[in-house]
C-alpha positions in Angstrom: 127.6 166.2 67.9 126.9 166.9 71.3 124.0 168.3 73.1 124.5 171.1 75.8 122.7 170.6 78.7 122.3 173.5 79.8 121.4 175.4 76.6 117.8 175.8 77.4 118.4 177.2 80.7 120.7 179.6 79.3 117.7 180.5 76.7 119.1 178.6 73.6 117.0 175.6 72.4 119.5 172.4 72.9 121.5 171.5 70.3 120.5 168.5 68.6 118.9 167.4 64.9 116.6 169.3 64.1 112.8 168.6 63.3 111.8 170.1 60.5 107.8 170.2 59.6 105.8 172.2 56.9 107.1 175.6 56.6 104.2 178.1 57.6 104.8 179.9 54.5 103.8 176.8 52.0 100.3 178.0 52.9 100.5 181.3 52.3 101.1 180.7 48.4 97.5 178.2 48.1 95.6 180.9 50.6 97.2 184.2 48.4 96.0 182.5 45.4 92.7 182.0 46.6 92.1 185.5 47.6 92.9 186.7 43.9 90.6 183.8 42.2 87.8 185.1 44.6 88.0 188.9 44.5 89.4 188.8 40.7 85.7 187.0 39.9 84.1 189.2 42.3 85.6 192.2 40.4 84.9 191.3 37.3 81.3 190.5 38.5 81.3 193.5 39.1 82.5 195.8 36.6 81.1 193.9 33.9 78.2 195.0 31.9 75.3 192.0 32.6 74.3 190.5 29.1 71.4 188.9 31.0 71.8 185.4 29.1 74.7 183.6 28.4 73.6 180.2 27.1 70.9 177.6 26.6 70.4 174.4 26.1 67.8 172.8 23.6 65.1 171.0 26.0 65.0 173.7 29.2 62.8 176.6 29.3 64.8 178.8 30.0 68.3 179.5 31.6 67.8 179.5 34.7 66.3 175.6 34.8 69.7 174.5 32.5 72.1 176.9 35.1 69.6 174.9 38.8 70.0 171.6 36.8 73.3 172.0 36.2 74.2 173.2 39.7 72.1 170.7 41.1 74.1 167.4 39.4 77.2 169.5 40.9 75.9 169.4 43.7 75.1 165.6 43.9 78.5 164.6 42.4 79.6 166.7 45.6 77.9 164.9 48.1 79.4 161.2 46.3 82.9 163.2 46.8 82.4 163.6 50.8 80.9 159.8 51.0 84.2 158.9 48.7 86.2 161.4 51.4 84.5 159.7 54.2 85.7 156.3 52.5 88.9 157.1 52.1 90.2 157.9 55.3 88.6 155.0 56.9 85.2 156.7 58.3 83.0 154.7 56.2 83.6 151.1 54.6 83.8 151.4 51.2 85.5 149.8 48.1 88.9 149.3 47.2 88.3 152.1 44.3 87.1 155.0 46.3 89.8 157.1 45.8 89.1 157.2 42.1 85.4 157.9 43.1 86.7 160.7 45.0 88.8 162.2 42.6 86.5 161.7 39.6 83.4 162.8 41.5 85.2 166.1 42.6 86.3 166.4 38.6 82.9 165.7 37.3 81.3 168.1 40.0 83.8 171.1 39.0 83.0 170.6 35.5 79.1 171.0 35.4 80.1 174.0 37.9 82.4 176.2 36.0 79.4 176.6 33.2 77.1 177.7 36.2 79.7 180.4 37.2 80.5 181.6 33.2 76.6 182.1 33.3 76.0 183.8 36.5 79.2 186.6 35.7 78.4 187.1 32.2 74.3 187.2 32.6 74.2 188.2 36.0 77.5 189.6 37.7 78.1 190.3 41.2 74.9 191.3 42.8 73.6 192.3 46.0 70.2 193.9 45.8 68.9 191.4 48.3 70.5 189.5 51.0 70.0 186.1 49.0 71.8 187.3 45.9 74.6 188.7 47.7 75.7 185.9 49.7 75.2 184.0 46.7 77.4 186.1 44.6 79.8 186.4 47.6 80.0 183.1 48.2 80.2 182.4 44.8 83.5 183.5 44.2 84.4 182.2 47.1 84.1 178.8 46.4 86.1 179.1 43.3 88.9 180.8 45.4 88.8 177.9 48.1 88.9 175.2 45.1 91.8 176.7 43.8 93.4 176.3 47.4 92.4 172.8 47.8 93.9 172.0 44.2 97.4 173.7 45.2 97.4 171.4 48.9 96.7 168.5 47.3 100.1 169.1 45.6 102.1 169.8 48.7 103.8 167.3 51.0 104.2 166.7 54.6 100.4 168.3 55.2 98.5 167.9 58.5 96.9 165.4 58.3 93.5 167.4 59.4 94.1 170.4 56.5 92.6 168.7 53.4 89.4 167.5 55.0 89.2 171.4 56.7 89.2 172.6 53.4 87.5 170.1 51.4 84.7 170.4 54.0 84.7 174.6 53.5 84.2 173.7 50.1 81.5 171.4 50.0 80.0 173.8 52.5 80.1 176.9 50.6 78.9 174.8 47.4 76.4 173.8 49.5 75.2 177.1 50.4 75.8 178.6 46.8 73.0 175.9 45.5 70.9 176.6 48.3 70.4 180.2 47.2 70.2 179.1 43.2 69.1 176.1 42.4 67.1 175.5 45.2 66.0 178.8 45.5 64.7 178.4 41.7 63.2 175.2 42.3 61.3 176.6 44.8 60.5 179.7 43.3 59.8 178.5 39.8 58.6 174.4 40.4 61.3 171.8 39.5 61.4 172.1 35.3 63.3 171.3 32.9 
């Protein structure tokens, strides 16, 4: 094959192979599905009728300690994900195994947080009587939404190389803000009880 040179002065891009990188349109699938995890739970926050409880556990007074305790061991297995994270792409020494820190401590941290989340819909719903409760309930659903996102990138190829920790770190920030205005806020509020 041979390359015109004069292609590009003529307005054609030379002729030549061709480089091919990440269609724009692999992200539009991970962002679409996002935006139906977030405002699906934020509808159904919404139009559901609050039971007020949804579950507790023997040894907690009350629901709202099991729900901050919960959200708070999510919240630490979090911050071991972005030391792992940190580990894994060479800002922090670390061992040999942190990738399976950093994918276990992500799992574990999802886990005690989906119970958190069934509670807060089916007790509470979407709420936004105060500016507190609405970001958290915004933010909420959010976070669900963007962890959906991250799970579908993880599965693509040929990513940027600065897209995962973008969105891992918009994760750990909104989880970050979503216990702020919980757990914290029930710590805080209530004294730290089991």
């Amino acid at each position: 094959m041979t390359v015109d040179p004069n292609a590009a002065t003529r307005g054609f891009p030379p002729a030549g192979p061709a480089r091919h990188g990440p269609h724009p349109a692999r992200y539009l699938v991970p962002a679409l599905v996002a935006a139906a995890v977030a405002v699906g739970l934020g509808v159904y926050g919404k139009v559901h009728d609050p039971a007020g409880t949804a579950f507790n556990l023997a040894g907690f007074s009350s629901t709202g300690a099991v729900k901050s305790w919960l959200a708070t061991a999510a919240f630490g297995f979090a911050v071991v994900q972005v030391a792992s994270a940190l580990m894994v792409y060479g800002r922090l020494p670390g061992p040999r195994w942190s990738p399976a820190l950093h994918r276990w401590s992500g799992r574990i941290a999802f886990l005690l947080a989906v119970p958190v989340a069934v509670h807060c819909l089916y007790a509470f719903g979407y709420q936004s009587y105060e500016p507190r409760v609405l970001w958290h309930s915004l933010l909420g659903c959010f976070f669900f939404g963007a962890f959906s996102a991250k799970m579908l990138l993880l599965r693509s190829e040929r990513l940027p190389g600065w897209l995962l920790p973008i969105v891992g770190g918009l994760v750990f920030t909104v989880l970050t803000v979503v216990w702020l205005t919980s757990a914290l806020w029930f710590f805080r509020t209530f004294g730290v009880t089991t």
